[in-house]
C-alpha positions as CSV (number, residue, x, y, z in Angstrom):
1,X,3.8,82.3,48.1
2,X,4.5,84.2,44.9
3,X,4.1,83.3,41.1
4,X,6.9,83.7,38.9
5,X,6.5,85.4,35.8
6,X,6.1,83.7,32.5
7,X,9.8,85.2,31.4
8,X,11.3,84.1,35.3
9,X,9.9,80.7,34.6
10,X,11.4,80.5,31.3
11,X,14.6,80.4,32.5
12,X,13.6,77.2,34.5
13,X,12.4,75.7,31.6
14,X,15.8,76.7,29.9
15,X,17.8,75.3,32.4
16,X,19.3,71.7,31.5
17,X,22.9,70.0,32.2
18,X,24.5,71.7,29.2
19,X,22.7,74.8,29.8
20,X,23.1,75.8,33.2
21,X,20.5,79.2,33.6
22,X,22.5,81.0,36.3
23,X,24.2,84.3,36.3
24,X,26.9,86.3,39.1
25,X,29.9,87.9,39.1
26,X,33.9,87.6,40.2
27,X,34.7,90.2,42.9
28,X,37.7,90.3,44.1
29,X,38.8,92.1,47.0
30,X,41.6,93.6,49.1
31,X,41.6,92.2,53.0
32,X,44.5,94.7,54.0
33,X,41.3,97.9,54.7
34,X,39.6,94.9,56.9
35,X,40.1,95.3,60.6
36,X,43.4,93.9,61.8
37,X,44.2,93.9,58.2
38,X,43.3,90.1,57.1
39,X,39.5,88.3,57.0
40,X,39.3,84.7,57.9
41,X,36.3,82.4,56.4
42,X,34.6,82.6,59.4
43,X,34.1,86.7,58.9
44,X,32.9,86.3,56.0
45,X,30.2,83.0,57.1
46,X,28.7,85.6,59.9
47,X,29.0,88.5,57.9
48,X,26.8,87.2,55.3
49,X,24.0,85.1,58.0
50,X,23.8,88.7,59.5
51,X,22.7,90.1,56.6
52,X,20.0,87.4,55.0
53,X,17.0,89.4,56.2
54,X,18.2,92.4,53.6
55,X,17.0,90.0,51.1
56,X,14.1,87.9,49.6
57,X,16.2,86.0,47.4
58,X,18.4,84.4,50.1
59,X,15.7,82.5,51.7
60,X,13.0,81.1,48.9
61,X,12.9,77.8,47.1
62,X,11.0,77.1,43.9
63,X,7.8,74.9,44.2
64,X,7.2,73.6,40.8
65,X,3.5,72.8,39.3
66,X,2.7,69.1,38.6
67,X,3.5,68.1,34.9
68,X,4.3,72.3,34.6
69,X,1.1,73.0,34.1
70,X,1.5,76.3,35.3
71,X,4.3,78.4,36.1
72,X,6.4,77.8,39.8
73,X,5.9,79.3,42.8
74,X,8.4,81.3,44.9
75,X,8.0,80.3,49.2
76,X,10.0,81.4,52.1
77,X,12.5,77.0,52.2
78,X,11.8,75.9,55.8
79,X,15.5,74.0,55.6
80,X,17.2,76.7,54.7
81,X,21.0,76.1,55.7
82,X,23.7,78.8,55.2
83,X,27.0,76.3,54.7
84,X,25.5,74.4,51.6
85,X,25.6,78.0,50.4
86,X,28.8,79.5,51.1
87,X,31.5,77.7,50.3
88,X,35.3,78.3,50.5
89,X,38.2,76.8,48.6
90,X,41.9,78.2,47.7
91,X,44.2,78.4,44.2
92,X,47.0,76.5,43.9
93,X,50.5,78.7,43.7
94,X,51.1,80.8,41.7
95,X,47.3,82.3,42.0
96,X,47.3,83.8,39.0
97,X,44.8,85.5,36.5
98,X,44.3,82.5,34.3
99,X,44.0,80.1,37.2
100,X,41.3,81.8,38.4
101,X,39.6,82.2,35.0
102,X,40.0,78.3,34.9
103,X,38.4,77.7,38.8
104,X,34.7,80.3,37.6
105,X,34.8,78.6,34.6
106,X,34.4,75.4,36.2
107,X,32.3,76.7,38.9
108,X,30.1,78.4,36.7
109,X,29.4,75.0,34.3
110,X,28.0,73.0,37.3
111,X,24.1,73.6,37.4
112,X,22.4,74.4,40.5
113,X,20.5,72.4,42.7
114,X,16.7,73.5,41.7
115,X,15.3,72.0,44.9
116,X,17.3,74.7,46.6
117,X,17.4,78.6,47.1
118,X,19.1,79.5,43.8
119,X,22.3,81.2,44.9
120,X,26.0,80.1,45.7
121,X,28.8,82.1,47.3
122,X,32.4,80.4,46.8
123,X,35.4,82.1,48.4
124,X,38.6,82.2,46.7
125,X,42.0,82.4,48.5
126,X,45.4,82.3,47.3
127,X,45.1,85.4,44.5
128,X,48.3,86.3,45.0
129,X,50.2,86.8,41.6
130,X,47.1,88.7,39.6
131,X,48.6,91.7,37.6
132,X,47.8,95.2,38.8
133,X,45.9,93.7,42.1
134,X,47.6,93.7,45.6
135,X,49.2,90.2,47.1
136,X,46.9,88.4,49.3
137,X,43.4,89.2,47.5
138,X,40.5,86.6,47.7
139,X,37.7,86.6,45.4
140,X,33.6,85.8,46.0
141,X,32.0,84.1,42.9
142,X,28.2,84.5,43.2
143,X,26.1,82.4,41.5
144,X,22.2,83.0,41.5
145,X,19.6,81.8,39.1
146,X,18.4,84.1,36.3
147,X,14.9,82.8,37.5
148,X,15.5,85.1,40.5
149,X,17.3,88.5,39.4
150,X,18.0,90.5,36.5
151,X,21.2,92.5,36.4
152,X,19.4,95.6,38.2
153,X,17.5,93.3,40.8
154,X,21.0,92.0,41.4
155,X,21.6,95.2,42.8
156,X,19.9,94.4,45.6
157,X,22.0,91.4,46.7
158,X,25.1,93.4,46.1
159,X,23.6,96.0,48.7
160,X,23.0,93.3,50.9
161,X,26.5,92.4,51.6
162,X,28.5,95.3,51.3
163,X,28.9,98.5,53.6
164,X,30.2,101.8,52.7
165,X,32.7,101.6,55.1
166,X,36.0,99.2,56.0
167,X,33.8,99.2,59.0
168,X,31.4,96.9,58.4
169,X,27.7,98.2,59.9
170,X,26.5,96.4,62.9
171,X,23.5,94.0,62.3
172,X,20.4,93.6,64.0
173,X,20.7,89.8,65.6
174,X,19.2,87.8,62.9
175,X,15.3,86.7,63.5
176,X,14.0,83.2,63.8
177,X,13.6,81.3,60.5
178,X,10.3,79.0,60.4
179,X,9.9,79.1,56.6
180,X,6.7,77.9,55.0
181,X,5.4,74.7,54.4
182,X,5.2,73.7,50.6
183,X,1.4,74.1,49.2
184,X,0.2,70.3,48.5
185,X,-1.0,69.3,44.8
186,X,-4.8,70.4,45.2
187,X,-4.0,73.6,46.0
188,X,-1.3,74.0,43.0
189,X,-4.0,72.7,40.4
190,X,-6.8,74.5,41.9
191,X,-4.7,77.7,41.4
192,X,-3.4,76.6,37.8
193,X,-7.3,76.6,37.0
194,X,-7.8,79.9,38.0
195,X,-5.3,81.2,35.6
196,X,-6.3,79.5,32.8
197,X,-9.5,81.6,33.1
198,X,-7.5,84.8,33.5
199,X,-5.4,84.1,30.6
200,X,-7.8,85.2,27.3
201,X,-8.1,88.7,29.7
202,X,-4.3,89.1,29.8
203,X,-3.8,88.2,25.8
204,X,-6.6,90.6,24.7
205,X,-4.9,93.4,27.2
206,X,-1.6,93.0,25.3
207,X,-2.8,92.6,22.0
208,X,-4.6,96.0,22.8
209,X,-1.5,97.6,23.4
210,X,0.8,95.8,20.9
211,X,-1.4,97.5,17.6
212,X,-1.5,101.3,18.7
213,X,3.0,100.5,18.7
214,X,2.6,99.2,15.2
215,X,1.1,101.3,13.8
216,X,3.5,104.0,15.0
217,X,6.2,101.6,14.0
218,X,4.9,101.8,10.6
219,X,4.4,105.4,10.3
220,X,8.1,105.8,11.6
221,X,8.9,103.3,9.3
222,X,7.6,105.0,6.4
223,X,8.5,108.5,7.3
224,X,12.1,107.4,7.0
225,X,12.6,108.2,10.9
226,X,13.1,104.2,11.5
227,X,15.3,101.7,9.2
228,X,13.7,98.2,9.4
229,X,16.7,96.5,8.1
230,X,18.6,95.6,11.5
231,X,15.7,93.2,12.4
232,X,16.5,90.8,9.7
233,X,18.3,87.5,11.1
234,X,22.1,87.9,11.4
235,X,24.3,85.9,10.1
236,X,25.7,82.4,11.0
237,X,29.4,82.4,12.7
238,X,30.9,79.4,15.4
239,X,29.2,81.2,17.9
240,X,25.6,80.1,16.9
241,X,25.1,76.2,17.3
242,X,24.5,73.6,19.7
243,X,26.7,74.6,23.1
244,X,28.7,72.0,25.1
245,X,28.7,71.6,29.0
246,X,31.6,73.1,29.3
247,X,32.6,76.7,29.6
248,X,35.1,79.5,29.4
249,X,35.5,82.9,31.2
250,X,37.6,85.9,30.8
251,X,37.8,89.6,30.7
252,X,40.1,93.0,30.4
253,X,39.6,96.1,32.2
254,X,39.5,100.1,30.6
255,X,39.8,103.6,32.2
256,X,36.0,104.5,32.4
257,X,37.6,108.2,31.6
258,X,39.2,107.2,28.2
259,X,36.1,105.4,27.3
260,X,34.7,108.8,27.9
261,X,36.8,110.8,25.9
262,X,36.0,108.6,23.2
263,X,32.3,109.0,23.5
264,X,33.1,112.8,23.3
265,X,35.0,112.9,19.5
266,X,31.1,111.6,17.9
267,X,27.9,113.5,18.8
268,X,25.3,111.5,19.7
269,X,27.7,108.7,21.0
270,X,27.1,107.4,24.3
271,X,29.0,105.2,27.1
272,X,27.0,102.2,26.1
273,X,27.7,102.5,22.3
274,X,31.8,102.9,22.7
275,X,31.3,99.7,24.7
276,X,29.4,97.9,21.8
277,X,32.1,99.1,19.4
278,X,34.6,97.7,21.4
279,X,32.7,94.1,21.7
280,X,32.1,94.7,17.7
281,X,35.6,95.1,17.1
282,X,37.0,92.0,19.5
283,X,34.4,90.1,17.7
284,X,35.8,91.4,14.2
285,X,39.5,90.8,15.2
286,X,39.0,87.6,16.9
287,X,36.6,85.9,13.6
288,X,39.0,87.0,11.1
289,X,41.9,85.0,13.1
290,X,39.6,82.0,13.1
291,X,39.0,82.8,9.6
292,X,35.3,83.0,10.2
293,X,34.5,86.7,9.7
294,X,31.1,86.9,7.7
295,X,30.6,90.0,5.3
296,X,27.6,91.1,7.1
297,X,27.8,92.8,10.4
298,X,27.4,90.4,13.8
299,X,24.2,91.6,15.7
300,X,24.0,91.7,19.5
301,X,21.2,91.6,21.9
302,X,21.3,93.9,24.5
303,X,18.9,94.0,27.6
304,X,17.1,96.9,28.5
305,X,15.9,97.2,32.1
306,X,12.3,98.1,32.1
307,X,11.7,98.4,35.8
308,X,9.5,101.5,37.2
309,X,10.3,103.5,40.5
310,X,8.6,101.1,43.0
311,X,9.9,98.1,41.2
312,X,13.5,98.3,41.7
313,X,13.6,95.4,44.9
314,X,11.5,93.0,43.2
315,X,12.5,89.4,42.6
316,X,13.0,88.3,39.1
317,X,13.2,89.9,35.6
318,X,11.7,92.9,34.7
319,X,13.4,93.1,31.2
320,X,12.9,93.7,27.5
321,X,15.2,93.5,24.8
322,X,17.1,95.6,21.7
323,X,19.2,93.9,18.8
324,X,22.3,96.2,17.7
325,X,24.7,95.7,14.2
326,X,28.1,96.2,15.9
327,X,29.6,97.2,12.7
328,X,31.6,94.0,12.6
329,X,32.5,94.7,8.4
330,X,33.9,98.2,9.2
331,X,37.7,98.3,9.2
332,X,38.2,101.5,10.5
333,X,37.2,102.1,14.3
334,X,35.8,105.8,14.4
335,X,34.0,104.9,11.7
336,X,32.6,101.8,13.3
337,X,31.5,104.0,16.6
338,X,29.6,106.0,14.1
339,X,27.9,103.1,12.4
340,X,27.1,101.4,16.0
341,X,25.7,105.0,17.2
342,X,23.7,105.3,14.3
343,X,22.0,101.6,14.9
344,X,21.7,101.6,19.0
345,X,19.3,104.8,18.1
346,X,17.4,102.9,15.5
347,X,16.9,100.0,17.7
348,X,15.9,102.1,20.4
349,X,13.3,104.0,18.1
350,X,11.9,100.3,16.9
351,X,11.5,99.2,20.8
352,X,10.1,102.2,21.8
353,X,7.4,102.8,19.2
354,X,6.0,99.5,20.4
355,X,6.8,99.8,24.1
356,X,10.0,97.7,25.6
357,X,6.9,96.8,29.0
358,X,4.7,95.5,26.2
359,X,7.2,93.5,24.3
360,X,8.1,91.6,28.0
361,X,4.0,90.8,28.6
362,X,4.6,88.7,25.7
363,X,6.5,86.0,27.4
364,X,3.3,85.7,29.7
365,X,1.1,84.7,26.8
366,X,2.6,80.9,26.0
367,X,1.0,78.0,27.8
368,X,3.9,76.7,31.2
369,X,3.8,73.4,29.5
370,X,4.0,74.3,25.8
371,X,6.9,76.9,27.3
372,X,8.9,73.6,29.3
373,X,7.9,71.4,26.3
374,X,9.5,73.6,23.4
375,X,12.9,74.2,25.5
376,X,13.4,70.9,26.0
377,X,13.0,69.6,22.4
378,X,14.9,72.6,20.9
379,X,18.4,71.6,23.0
380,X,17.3,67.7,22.3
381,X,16.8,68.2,18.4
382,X,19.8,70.4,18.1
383,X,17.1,73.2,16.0
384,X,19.3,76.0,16.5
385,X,21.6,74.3,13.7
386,X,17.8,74.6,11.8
387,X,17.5,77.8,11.5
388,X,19.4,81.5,10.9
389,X,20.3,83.1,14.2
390,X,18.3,86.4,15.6
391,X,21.8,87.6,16.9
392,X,25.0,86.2,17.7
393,X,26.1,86.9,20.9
394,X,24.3,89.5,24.1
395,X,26.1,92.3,25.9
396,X,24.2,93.2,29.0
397,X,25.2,96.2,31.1
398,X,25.5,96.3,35.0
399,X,25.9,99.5,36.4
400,X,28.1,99.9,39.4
401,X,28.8,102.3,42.6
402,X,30.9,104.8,41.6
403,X,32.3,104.6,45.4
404,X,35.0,102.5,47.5
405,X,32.4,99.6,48.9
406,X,33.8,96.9,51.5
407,X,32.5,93.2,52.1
408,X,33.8,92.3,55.5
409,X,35.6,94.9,56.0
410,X,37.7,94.0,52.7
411,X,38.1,96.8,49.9
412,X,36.1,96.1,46.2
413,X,39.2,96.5,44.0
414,X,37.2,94.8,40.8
415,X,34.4,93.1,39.7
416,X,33.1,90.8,36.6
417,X,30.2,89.2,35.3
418,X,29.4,85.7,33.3
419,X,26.0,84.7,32.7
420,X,24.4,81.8,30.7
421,X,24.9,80.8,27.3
422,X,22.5,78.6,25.2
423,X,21.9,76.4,21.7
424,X,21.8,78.9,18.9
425,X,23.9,81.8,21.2
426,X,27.1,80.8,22.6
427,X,28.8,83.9,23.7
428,X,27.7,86.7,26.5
429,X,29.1,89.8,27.3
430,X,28.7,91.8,30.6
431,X,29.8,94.7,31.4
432,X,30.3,96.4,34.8
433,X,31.5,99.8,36.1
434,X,32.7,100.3,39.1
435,X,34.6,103.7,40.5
436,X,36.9,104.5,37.6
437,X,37.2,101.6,35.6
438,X,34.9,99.5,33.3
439,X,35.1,95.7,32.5
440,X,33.9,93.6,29.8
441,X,33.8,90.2,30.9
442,X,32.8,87.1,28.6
443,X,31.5,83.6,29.3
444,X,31.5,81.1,26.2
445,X,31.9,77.8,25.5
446,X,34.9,76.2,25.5
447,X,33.9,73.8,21.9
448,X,33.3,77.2,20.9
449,X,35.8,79.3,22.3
450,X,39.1,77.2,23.2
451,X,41.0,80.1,23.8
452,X,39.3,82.8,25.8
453,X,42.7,84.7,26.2
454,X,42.9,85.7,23.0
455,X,39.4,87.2,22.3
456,X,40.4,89.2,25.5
457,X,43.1,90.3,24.0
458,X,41.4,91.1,20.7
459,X,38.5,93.2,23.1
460,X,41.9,95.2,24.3
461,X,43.1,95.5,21.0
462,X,39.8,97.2,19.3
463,X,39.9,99.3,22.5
464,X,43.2,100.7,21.7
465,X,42.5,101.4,18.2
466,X,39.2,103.3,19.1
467,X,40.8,105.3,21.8
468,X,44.2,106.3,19.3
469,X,41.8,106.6,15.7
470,X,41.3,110.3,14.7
471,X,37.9,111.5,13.8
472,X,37.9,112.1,9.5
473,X,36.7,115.2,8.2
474,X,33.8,114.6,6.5
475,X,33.8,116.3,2.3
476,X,31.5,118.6,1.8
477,X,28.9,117.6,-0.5
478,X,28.7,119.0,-4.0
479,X,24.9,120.6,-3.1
480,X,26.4,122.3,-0.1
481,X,29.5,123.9,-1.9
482,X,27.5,124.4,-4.5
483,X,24.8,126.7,-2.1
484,X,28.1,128.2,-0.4
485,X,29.4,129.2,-3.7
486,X,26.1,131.0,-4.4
487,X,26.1,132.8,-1.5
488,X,29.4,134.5,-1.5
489,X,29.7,138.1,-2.4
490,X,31.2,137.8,-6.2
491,X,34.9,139.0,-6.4
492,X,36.9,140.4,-9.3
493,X,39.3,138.5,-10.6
494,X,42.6,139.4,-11.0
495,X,42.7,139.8,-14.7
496,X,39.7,141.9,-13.9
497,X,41.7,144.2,-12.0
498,X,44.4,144.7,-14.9
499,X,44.4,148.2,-17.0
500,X,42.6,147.9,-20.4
501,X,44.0,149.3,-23.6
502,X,43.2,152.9,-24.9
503,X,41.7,152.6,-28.4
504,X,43.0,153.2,-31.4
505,X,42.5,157.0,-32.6
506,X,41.7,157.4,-36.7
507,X,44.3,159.6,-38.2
508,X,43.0,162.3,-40.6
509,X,44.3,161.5,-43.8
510,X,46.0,165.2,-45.5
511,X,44.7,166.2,-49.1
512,X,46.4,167.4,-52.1
């Protein structure tokens, strides 16, 4: 039996019937590399109960504290059963791209069964009319609670059921299952009592560490090598009120080498800040269609992974946090990449001069029931309508193989994320790479967003424009020209260079 962490559990507390707190991803893959060149269901149902021992997550329930007194408890569900699990259905003809946008937009709405291991696997036949993707495809749309994984713990999963090989590796025969039984309520309290002692030692240990960052914060600060202006609120667009039950889901793919080549034309720039100018731009282009484009930039808050060496096959999240301007009020794309450059290092500076590890200890600090309490009211009160928005929308960043990987013997051929959206932040960005290619996915809300295509298209669009801008020379400033000036050997001029003028002689004047 294992504790979840005060920022795992708040993502139980989080989780009601119009906010759904689950995350996954749409793979889709080619069957033709499988053995005998199709998989049926039934491959798939054994491939995956062969490979349950590879991970914790497959297997453990949540046990939740009287009255949430206390945070849950992870144990190993004694009725663990594969087929409520893994689930199959099939797209009507023609199987096309916004079908299947339609069918993990509904699957993703539907909330999970808490009472359950926190994942779902649905199969998806009848892909057979998606542009650029062979005929015959079927996608797997994995759901799994944020309780249980960050985007790098996910990792782990995605190892689980996936060779390196059309050949998939043999198993060993699966071991007997006996599970645990649950802990009864005397236990549960007793333990909740026991923390609540530990608790003052925990707070003084992260206060400890929180002033030695502040004060480097403020020396920064002062020194001019941080800007304390992007930690103001951003500003209020249709993304950031009360979200419905409903939800959308959509997403374009890019050449990971162009995105490359335009990391390249700005020093500095990186990967991860060409794909925050692309989401800066969508966002820009797809506002100012809705007429709803503020002056001030959009922010975004992007995840940072905060996981040491030994910690990268543990359950739940091990994640802090940075909030980026995406340069939403800049016309001109280079010039946007240069602005978003210029704040991802800022951020950066900001959450490491306090420490992103102490930052995350925070969210251990507030009382389980004050934690369950204050999500709750904040979704029934509608208080995000209350109050100015710390960003508007998150990209988070899932790195990929950047090798072929088979499920069943069936070829990877692409892969997308959606995660959770919530009162007060209605759109999420993921983005995954995988072999040559990067994808930026989205889920919203459909009150919010009630036509996903076209903010696709708009991410597409600001791509374009960033990969065809040209990088302007910057004017020299007059100081520089000035110093340049000075130091140049001095030259004659040409009129210095012309032949002067004998003078006039005086002509003796004769006598007589």
């Amino acid at each position: 039996m294992e504790q979840l962490s005060g920022q795992d559990a708040s993502f139980v507390y989080l989780d009601t019937p119009t906010t759904p707190m689950h995350i996954g991803s749409v793979a889709i893959y080619d069957p033709s590399t499988a053995p005998g060149g199709f998989v049926r269901f039934k491959d798939i149902f054994r491939h995956i109960e062969s490979r349950l021992d590879r991970s914790r997550s497959f297997r453990q329930k949540l046990v939740r504290v009287p009255y949430d007194l206390d945070h849950p408890y992870w144990i190993d569900d004694k009725n663990f059963d594969l087929e409520y699990h893994v689930r199959h259905i099939a797209l009507p003809k023609p199987g096309d791209w916004r079908q299947l946008c339609i069918q993990v937009s509904r699957l993703h709405a539907r909330g999970m069964d808490l009472t359950k291991p926190l994942w779902e696997f649905i199969v998806i036949e009848g892909l057979d009319n998606i542009e650029g993707l062979p005929k015959g495809c079927f996608a797997l749309v994995s759901k799994i609670h944020h309780a249980a994984i960050d985007g790098m713990s996910g990792v782990e999963i995605t190892s689980a059921i996936h060779d390196l090989t059309a050949t998939p590796e043999e198993a060993p025969s699966a071991k007997g299952w006996d599970g645990e039984n649950p802990p009864n309520m005397g236990e549960l309290m007793l333990r909740t009592w026991v923390n609540s002692i530990r608790q003052p030692v925990r707070f003084a240990k992260t206060i400890a560490a929180t002033v030695p960052g502040v004060a480097r914060l403020a020396k920064q600060a002062v020194g001019g090598d941080v800007s304390l202006d992007g930690a103001r609120s951003a500003p209020r667009t249709l993304l950031n009120g009360p979200v419905s039950p409903h939800r959308v889901f959509d997403g374009t793919v890019f050449e990971l080498a162009k995105v490359r080549a335009i990391k390249d034309r700005i020093e500095g720039a990186t990967v991860n800040d060409v794909v925050l100018t692309i989401i800066g731009g969508g966002l820009r282009h797809y506002l100012k269609s809705r007429d709803d484009l503020p002056e001030a930039s959009l922010s975004v808050m992007a995840p940072i992974s905060v996981r040491a060496e030994g910690e990268k096959g543990a359950m739940g999240n091990l994640v802090s946090a940075m909030v980026v301007r995406v340069g939403t009020q800049i016309a001109d794309p280079m010039e946007r990449l240069e602005y978003v450059t210029g704040e991802t290092r800022n951020s950066k500076a900001m959450t490491n001069a306090i420490g992103a590890r102490t930052l995350t200890d925070y969210s251990e600090l507030m009382p389980a029931a004050l934690a369950g309490l204050a999500a709750r009211l904040y979704t029934r009160f509608h208080i995000a309508n209350m109050h100015a928005p710390a960003f508007n929308a998150v990209a988070t960043n899932v790195p990929g193989p950047r090798v072929p990987i088979y499920f069943s013997g069936a070829k990877l051929v692409r892969q997308m994320g959606f995660g959770p959206v919530f009162d007060g932040m209605g759109m999420i960005n993921v983005i995954y790479s995988y072999e040559n290619e990067i994808a930026i996915s989205f889920t919203s809300d459909r009150a919010m967003i009630p036509d996903p295509a076209n903010y696709a298209a708009a991410l597409k669009t600001a791509f374009e424009e960033l990969y065809e801008a040209k990088v302007k020379p910057k004017p020299a400033s007059k100081a520089k020209a000035a110093a340049k000036d000075k130091a140049a050997p001095m030259k004659a001029s040409p009129k210095a260079k012309t032949k002067a003028k004998p003078k006039a002689r005086a002509v003796p004047r004769k006598r007589g």
